[in-house]
FIPA-281887 format. One record per residue (C-alpha): residue number from 1; x, y, z. Coordinates in steps of 0.2 Angstrom, whole numbers, plus 5000, padded with zeros to 4 digits. Example, Ala and Ser with C-alpha at 12.3 -4.5 7.8 and 13.67 -1.06 7.14 Angstrom:
! residues 2
<atom><k>1</k><xx>5062</xx><yy>4978</yy><zz>5039</zz></atom>
<atom><k>2</k><xx>5068</xx><yy>4995</yy><zz>5036</zz></atom>
! end
This chain:
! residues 243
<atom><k>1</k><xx>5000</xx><yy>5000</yy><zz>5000</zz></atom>
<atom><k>2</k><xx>5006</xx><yy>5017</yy><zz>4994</zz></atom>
<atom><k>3</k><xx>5005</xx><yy>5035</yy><zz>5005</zz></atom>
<atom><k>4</k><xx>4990</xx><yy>5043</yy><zz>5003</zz></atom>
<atom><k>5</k><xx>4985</xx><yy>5055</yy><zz>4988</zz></atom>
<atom><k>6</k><xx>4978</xx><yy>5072</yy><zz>4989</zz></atom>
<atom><k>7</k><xx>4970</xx><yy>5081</yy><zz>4975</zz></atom>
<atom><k>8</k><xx>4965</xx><yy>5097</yy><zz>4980</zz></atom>
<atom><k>9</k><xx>4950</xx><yy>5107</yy><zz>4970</zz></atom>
<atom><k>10</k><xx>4944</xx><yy>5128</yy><zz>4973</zz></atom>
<atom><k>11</k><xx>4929</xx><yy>5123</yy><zz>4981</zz></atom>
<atom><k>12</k><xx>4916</xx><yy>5112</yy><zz>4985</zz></atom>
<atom><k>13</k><xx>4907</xx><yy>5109</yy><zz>4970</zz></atom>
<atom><k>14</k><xx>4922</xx><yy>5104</yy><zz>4960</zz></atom>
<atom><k>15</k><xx>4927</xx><yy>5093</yy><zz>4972</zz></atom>
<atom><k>16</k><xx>4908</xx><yy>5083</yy><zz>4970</zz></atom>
<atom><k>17</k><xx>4913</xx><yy>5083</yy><zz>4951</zz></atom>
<atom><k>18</k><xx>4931</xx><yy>5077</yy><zz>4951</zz></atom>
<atom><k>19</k><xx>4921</xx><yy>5063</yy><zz>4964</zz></atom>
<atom><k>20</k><xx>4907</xx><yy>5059</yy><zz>4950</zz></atom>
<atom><k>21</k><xx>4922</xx><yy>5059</yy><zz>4935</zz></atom>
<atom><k>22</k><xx>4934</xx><yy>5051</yy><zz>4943</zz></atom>
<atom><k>23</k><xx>4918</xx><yy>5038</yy><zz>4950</zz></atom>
<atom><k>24</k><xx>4914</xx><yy>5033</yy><zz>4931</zz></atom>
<atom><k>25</k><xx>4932</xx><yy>5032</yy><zz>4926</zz></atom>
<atom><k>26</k><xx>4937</xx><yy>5021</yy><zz>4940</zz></atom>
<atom><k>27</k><xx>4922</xx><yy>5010</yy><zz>4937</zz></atom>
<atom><k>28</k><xx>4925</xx><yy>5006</yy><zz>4918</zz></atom>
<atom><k>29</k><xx>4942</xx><yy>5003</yy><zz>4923</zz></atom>
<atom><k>30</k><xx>4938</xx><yy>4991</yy><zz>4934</zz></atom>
<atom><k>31</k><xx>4922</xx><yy>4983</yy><zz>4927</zz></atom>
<atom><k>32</k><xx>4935</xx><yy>4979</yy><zz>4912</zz></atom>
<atom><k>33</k><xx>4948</xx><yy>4972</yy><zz>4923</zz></atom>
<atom><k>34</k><xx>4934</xx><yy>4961</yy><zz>4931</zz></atom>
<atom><k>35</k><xx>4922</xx><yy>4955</yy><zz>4918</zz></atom>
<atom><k>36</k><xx>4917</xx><yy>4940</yy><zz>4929</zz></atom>
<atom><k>37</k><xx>4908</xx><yy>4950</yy><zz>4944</zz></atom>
<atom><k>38</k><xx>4901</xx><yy>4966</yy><zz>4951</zz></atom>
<atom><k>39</k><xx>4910</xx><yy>4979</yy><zz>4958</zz></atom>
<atom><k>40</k><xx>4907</xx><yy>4984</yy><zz>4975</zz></atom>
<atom><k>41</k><xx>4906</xx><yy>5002</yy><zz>4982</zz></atom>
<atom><k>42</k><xx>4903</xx><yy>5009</yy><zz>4998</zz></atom>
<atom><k>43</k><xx>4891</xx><yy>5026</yy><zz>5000</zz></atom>
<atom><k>44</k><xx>4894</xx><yy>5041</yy><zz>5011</zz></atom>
<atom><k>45</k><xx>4879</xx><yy>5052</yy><zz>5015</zz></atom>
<atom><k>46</k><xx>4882</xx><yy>5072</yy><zz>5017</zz></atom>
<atom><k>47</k><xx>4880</xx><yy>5088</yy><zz>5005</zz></atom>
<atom><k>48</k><xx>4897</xx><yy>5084</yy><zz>4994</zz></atom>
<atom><k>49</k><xx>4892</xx><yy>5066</yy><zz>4993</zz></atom>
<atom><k>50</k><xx>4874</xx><yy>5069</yy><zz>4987</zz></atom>
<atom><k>51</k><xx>4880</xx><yy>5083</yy><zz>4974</zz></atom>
<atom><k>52</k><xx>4892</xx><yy>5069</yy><zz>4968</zz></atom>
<atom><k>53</k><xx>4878</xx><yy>5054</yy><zz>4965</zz></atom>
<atom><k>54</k><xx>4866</xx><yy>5070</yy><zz>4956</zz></atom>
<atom><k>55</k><xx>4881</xx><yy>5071</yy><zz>4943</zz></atom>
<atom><k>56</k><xx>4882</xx><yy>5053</yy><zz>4942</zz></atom>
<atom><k>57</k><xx>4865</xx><yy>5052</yy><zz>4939</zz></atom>
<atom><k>58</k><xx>4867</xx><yy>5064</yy><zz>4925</zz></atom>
<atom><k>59</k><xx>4883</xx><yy>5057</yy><zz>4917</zz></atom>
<atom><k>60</k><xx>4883</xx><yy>5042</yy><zz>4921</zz></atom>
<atom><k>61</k><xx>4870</xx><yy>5035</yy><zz>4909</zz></atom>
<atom><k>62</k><xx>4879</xx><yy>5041</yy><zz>4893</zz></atom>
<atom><k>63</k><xx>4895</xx><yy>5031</yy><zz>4901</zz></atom>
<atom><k>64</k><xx>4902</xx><yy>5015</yy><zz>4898</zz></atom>
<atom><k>65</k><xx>4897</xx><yy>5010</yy><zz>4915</zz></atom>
<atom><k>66</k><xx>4886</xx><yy>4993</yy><zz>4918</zz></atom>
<atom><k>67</k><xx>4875</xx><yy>4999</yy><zz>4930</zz></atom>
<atom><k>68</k><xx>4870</xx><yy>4982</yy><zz>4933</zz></atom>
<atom><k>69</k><xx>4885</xx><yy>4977</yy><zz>4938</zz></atom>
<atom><k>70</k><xx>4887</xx><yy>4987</yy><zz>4952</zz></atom>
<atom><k>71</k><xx>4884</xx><yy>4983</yy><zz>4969</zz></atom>
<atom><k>72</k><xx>4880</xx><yy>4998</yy><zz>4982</zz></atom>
<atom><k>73</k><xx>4883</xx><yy>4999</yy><zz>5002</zz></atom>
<atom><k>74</k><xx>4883</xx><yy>5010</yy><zz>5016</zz></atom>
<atom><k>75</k><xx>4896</xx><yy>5014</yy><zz>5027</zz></atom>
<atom><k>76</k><xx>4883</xx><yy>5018</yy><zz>5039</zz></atom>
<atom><k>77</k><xx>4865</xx><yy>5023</yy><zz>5041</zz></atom>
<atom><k>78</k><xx>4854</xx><yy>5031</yy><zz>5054</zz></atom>
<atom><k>79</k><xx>4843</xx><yy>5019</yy><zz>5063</zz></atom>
<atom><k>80</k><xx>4826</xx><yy>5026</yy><zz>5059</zz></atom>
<atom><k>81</k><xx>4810</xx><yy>5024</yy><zz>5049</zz></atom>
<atom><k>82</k><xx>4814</xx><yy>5017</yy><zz>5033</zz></atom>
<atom><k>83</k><xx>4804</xx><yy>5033</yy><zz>5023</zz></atom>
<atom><k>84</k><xx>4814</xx><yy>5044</yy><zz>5036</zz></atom>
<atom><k>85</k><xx>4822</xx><yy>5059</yy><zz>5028</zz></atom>
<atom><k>86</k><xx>4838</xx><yy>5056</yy><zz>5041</zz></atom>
<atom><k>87</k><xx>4841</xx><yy>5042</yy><zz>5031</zz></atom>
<atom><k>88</k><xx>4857</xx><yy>5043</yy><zz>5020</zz></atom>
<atom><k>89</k><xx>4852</xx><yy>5032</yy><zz>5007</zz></atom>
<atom><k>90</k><xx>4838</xx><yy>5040</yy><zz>5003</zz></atom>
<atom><k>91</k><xx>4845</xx><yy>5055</yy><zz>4997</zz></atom>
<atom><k>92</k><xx>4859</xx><yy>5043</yy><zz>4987</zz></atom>
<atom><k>93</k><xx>4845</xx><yy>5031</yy><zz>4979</zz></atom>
<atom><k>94</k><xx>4833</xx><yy>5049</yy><zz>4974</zz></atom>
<atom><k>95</k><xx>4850</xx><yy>5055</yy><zz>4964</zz></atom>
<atom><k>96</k><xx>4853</xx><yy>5037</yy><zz>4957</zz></atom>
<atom><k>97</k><xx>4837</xx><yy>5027</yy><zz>4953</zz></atom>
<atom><k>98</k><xx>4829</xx><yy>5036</yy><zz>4942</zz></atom>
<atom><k>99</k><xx>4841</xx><yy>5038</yy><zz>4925</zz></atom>
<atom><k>100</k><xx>4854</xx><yy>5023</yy><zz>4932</zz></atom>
<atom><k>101</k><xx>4848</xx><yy>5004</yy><zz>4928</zz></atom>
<atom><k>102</k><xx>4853</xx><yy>4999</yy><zz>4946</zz></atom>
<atom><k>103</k><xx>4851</xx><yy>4981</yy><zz>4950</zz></atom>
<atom><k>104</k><xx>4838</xx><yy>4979</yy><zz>4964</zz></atom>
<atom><k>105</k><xx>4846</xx><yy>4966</yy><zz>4970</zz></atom>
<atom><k>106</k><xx>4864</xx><yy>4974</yy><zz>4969</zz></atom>
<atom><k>107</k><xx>4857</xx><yy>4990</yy><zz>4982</zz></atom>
<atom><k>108</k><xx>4860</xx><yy>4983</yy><zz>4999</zz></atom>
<atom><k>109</k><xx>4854</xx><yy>4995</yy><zz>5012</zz></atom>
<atom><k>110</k><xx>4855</xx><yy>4994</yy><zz>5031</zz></atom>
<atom><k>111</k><xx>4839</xx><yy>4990</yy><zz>5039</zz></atom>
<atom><k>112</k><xx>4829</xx><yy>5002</yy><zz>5046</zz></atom>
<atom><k>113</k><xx>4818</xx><yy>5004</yy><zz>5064</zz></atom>
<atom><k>114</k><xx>4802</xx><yy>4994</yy><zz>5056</zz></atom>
<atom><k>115</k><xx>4799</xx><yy>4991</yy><zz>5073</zz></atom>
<atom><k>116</k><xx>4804</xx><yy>4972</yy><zz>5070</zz></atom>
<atom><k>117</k><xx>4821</xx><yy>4971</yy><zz>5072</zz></atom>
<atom><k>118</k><xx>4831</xx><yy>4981</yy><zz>5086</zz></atom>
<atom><k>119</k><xx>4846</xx><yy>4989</yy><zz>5083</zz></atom>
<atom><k>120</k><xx>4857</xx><yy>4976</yy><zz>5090</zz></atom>
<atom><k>121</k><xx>4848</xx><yy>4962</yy><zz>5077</zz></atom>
<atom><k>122</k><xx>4849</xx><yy>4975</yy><zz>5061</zz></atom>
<atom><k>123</k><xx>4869</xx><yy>4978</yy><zz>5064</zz></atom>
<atom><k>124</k><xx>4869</xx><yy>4959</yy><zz>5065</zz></atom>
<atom><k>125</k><xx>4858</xx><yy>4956</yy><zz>5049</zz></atom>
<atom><k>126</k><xx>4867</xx><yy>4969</yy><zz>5041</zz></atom>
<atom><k>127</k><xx>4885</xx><yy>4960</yy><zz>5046</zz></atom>
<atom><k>128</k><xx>4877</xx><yy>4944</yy><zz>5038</zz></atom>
<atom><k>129</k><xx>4873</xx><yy>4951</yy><zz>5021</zz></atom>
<atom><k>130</k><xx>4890</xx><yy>4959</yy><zz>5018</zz></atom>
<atom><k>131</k><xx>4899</xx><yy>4943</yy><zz>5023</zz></atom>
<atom><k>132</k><xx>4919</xx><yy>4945</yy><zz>5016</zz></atom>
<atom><k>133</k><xx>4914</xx><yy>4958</yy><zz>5003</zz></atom>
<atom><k>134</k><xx>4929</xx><yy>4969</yy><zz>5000</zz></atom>
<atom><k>135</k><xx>4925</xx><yy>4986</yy><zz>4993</zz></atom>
<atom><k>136</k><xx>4933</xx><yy>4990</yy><zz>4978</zz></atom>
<atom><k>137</k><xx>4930</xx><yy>5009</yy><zz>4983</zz></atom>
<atom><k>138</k><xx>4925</xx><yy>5015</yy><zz>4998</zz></atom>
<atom><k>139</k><xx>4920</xx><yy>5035</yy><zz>5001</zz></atom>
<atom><k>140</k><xx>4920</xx><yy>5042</yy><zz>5017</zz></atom>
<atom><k>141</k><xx>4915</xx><yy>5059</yy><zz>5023</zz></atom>
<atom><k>142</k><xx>4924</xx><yy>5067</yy><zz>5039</zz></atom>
<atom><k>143</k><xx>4915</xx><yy>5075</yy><zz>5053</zz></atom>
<atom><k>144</k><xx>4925</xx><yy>5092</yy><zz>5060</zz></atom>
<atom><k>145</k><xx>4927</xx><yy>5082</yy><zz>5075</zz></atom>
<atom><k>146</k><xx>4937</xx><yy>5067</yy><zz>5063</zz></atom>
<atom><k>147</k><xx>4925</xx><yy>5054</yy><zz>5064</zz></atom>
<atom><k>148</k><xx>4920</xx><yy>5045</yy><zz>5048</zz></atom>
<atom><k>149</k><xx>4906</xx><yy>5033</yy><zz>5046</zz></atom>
<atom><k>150</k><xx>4894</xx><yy>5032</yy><zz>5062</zz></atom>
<atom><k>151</k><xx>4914</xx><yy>5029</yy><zz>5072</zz></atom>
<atom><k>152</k><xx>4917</xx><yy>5043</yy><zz>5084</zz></atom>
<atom><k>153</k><xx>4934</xx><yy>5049</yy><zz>5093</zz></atom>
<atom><k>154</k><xx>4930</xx><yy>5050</yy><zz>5112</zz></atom>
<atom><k>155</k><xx>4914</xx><yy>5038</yy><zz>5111</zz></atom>
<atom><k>156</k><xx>4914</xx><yy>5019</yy><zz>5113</zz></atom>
<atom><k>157</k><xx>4911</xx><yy>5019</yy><zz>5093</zz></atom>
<atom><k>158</k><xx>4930</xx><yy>5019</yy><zz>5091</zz></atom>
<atom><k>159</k><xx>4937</xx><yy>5009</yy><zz>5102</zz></atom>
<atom><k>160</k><xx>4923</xx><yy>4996</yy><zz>5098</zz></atom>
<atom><k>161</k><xx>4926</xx><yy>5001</yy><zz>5080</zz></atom>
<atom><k>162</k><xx>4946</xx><yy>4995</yy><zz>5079</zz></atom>
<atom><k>163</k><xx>4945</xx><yy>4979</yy><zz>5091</zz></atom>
<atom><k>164</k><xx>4930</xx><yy>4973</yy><zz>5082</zz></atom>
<atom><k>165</k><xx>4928</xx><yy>4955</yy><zz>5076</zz></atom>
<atom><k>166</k><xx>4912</xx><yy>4963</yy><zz>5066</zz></atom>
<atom><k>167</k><xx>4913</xx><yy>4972</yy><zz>5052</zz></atom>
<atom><k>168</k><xx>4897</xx><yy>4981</yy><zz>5056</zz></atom>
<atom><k>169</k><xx>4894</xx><yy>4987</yy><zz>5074</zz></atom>
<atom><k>170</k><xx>4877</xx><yy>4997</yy><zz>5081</zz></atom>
<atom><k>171</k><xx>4881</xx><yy>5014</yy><zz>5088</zz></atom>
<atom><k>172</k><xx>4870</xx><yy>5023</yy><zz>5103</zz></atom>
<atom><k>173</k><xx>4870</xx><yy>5037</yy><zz>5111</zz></atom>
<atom><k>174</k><xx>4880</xx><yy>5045</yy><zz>5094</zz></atom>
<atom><k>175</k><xx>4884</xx><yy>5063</yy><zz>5098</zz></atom>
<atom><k>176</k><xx>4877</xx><yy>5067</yy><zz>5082</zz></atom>
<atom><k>177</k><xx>4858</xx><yy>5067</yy><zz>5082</zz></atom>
<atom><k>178</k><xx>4851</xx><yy>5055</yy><zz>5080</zz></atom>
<atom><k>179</k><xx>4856</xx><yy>5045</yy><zz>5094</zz></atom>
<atom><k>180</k><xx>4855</xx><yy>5026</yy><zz>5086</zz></atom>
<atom><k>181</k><xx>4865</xx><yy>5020</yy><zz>5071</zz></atom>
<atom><k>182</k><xx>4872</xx><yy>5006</yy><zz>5062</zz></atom>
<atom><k>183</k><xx>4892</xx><yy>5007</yy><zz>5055</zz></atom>
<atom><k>184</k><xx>4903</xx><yy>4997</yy><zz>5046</zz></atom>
<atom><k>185</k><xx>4921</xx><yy>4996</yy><zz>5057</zz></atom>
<atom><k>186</k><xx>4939</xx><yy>5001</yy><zz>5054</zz></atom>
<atom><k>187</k><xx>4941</xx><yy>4981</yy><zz>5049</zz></atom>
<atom><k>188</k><xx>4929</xx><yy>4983</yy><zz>5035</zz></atom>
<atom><k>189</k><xx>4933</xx><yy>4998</yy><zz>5029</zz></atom>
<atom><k>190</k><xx>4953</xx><yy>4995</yy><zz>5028</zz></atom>
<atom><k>191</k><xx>4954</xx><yy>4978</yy><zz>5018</zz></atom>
<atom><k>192</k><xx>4943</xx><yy>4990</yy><zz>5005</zz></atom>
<atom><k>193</k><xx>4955</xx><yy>4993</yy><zz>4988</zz></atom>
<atom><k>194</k><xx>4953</xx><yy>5010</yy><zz>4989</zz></atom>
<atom><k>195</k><xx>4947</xx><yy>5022</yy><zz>5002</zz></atom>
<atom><k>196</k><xx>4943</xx><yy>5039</yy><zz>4996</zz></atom>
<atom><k>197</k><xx>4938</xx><yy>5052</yy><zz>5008</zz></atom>
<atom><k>198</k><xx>4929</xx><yy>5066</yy><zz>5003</zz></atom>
<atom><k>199</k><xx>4927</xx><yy>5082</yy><zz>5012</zz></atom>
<atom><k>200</k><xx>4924</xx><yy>5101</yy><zz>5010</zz></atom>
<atom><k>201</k><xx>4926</xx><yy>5118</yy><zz>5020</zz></atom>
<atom><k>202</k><xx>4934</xx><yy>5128</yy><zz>5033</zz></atom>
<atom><k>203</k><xx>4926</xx><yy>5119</yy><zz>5047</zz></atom>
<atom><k>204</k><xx>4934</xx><yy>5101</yy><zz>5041</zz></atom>
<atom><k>205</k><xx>4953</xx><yy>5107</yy><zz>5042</zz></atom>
<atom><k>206</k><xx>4957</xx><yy>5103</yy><zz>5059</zz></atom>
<atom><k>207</k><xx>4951</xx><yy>5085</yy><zz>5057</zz></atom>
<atom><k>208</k><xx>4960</xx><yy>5083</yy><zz>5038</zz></atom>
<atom><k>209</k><xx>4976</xx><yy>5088</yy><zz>5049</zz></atom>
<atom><k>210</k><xx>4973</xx><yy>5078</yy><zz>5064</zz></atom>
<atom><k>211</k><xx>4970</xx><yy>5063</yy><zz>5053</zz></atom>
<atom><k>212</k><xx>4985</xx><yy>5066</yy><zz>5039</zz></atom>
<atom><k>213</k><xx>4996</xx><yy>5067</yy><zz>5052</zz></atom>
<atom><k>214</k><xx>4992</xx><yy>5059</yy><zz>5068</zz></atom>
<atom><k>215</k><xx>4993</xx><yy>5073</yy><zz>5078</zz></atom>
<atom><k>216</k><xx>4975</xx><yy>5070</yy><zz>5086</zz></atom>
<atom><k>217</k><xx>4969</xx><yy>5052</yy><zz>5087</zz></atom>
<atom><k>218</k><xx>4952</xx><yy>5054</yy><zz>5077</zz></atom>
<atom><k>219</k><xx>4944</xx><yy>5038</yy><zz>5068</zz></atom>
<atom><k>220</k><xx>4948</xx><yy>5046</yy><zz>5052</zz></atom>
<atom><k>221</k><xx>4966</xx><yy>5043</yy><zz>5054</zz></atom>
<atom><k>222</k><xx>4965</xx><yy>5027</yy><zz>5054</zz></atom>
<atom><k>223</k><xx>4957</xx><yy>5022</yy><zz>5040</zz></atom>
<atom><k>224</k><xx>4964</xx><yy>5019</yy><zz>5021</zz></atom>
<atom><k>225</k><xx>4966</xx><yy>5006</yy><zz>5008</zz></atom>
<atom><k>226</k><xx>4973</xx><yy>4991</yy><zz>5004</zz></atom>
<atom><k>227</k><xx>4979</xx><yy>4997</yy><zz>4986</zz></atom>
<atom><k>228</k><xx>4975</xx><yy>5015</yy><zz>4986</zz></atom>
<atom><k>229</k><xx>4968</xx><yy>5030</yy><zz>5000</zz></atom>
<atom><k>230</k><xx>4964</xx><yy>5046</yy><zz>4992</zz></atom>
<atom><k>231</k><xx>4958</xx><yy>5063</yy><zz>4998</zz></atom>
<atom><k>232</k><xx>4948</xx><yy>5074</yy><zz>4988</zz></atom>
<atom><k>233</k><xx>4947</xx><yy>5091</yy><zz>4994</zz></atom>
<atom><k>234</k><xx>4942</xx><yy>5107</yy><zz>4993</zz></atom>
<atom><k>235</k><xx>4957</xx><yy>5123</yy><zz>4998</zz></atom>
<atom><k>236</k><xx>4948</xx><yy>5126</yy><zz>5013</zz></atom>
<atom><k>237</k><xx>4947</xx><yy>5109</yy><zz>5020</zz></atom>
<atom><k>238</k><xx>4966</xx><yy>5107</yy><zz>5015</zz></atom>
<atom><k>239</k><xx>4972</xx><yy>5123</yy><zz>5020</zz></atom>
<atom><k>240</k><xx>4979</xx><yy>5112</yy><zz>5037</zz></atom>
<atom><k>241</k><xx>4985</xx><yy>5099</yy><zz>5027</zz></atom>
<atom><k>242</k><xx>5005</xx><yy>5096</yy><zz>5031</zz></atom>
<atom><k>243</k><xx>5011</xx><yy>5085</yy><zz>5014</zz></atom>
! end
């Protein structure tokens, strides 16, 4: 595994772009290399990620991209009423759906509170379904305070996140509202290809810088790829970054 990569872009809509481009170039590339089976990519939620998926949706029909051949998780999802508007991958899927010919059965959500299972039972069931999948490309948001996915520096989601024998974990009490969430861990994550982070603005540089150089143990820092970790950022996101 190589050092990371950061490509730094103006602002915040052109990092959403580079994210969509570089998302349909990747996938091409890899769909070619492997003919034989889908490609696998983990979702992020948030306001870069869900500009990224609406450019995707635009551009992404007219690519060489087999849509079908794609499978889509979630590194993490509020447990909450499946038509919930807290739910990340509802904004994702209302981008995606409608011009992309996603496979239904290659769109793997987390369960939601249907009232039938409990959070405990849908981390589980959630666990079962991704089995040994390794992501070929996993994106991940950073919080200002460093976290990524539904992981959490100074909350039990991190150190439960690094020793876990799970590679999805529920998550109470989160200090983001709202309280009860389900996360894929730091094992899941890291045997993922690549792991690109995306983040934008002034209010993320502290966590880029604690994360790039370890100067602040946050659960951003301690994520990456097995072949590739890549930040994409906007200047004022990166204006703390030491590389």
């Amino acid at each position: 595994m190589s050092g990371p990569e950061f490509l730094i872009h103006p602002d915040a809509n052109a990092v959403a772009e580079a994210i969509a481009e570089r998302l349909l170039t990747r996938l091409t590339e890899l769909q070619q290399q492997h003919a034989d089976r889908t490609i696998n990519v983990g979702l992020t939620g948030g306001r870069i990620a869900t500009r990224a998926y609406q450019r995707l949706a635009a551009d992404g029909p007219g690519s060489e991209v087999d849509w079908s051949r794609v499978g889509l998780w979630w590194g993490d999802e509020r447990f909450v009423a499946a038509d919930s508007g807290d739910r990340n991958d509802r904004g994702a899927l209302a981008a995606l759906q409608p011009t992309l010919g996603l496979d239904e059965s290659q769109i793997h959500r987390m369960p939601a509170d249907d009232g039938v299972l409990a959070l405990d039972d849908a981390a589980e069931v959630y666990a079962g379904e991704f089995g040994d999948t390794v992501l070929d490309i996993c994106l991940l948001g950073v919080g200002p305070d460093g976290h990524i996915a539904s992981v959490f520096p100074d909350h039990p989601s991190f150190e439960r996140s690094l020793s876990a024998t799970s590679d999805v974990i529920p998550v109470r009490d989160s200090p983001k509202p709202p309280p009860l969430r389900i996360s894929l861990t730091h094992p899941a994550i890291n045997r993922s290809a690549e792991v690109w982070f995306t983040v934008s603005g002034a209010d993320k540089a502290d966590a880029v810088g604690w994360a790039t150089t370890g100067s602040k143990p946050v659960p951003a820092g301690q994520a990456h790829g097995t072949e590739r970790t890549l930040w994409l950022l906007d200047e004022a996101a990166a204006a703390k970054l030491n590389h």
